[in-house]
C-alpha positions as CSV (number, residue, x, y, z in Angstrom):
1,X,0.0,0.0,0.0
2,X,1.7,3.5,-0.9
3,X,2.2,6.4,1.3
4,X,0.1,9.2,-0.3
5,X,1.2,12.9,-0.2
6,X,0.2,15.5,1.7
7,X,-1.3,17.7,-1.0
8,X,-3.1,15.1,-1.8
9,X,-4.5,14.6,1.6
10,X,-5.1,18.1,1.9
11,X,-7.4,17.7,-1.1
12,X,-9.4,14.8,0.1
13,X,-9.6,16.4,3.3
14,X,-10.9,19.5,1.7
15,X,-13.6,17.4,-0.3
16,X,-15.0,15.2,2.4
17,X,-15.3,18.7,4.0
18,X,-17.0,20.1,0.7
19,X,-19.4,17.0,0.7
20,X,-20.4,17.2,4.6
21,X,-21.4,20.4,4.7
22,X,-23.5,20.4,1.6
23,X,-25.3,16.7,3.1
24,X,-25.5,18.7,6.1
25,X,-27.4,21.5,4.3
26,X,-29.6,18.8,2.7
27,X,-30.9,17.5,5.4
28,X,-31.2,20.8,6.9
29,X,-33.9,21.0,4.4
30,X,-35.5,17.5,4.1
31,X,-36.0,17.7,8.0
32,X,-37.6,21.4,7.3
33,X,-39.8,19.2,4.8
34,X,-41.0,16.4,7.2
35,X,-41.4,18.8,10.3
36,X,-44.2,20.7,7.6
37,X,-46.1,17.3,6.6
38,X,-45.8,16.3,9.7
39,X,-47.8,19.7,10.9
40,X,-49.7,19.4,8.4
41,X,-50.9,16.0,8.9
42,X,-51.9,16.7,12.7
43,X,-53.7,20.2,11.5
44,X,-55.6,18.0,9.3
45,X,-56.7,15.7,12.0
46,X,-57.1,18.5,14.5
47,X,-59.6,20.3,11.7
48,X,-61.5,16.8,11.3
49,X,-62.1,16.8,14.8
50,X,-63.2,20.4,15.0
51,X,-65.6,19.8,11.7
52,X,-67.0,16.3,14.0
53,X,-68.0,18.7,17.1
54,X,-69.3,21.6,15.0
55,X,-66.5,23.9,16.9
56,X,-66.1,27.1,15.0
57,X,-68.4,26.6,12.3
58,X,-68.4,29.8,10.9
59,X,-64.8,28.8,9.6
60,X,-64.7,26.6,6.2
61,X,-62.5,22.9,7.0
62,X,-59.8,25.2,4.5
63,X,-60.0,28.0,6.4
64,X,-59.1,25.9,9.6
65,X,-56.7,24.4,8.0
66,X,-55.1,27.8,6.9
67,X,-55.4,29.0,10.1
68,X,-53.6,26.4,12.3
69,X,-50.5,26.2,9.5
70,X,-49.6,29.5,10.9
71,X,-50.1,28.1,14.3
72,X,-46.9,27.0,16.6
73,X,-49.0,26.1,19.7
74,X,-50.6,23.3,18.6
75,X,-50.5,21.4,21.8
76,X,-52.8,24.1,23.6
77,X,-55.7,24.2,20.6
78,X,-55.5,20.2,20.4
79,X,-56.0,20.3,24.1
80,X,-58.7,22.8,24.1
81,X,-60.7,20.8,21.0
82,X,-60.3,18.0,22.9
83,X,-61.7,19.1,26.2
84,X,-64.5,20.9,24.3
85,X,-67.9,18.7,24.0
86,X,-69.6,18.2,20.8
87,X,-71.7,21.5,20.4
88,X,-74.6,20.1,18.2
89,X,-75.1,17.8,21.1
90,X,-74.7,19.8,24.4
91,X,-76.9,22.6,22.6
92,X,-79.6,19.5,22.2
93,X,-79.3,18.7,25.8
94,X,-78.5,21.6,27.5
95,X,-81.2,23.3,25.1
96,X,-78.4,26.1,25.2
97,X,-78.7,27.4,28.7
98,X,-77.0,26.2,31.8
99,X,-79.6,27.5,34.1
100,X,-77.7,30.6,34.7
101,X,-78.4,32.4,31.9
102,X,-75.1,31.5,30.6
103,X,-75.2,29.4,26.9
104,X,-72.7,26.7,27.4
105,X,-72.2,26.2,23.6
106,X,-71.5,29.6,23.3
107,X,-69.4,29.9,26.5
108,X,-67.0,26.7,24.7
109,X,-66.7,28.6,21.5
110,X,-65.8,31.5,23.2
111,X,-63.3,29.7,25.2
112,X,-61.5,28.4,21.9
113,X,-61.4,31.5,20.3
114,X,-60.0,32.9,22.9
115,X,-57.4,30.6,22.6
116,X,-57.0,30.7,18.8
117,X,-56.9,34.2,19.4
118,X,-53.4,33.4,21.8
């Protein structure tokens, strides 16, 4: 096996460096990529959920959508939908009132705009 010189290491050196930094880079970007389907694909699901219990219906499933992309505290909204009860069905039961004077449906949907609002 032959000794090789030390320009020559200096020039793979300096290539393996090249090529690091531009894989680095690269997935840089590709974790960029999965980190947004990722969010996307929990946005999607929180939005189902939302559409199921008839929270913020003034809001299109799109418009949701839109809305929690821009989102970072997902954690807090996804908690908040799902602490909130269906509001077709408490309206039903409750028949909107609690009693108080104070409509419970509304109450909720205040409560998560509140926190969409952040």
């Amino acid at each position: 096996m032959g000794l090789i010189k030390q320009s020559e290491a200096q020039n793979i050196f300096k290539r393996a460096a090249e090529s690091l930094r531009a894989l680095s880079s690269e997935n840089g970007v590709l974790r960029d990529k999965v980190a947004t389907f990722e969010k996307q694909d929990r946005v999607v699901k929180l939005a189902k959920v939302m559409e199921d219990k008839n929270i913020l219906p003034d809001l299109s499933f799109d418009e949701k959508i839109a809305t929690f992309m821009g989102r970072e505290d997902l954690d807090v909204v996804e908690q908040a939908v799902d602490l909130s009860a269906n509001q077709v069905g408490l309206a039903k039961v409750a028949g909107g009132d609690d009693g108080n004077g104070v409509n419970t449906g509304q109450a909720e949907q205040a409560f998560i705009e509140a926190i969409l609002e952040g």
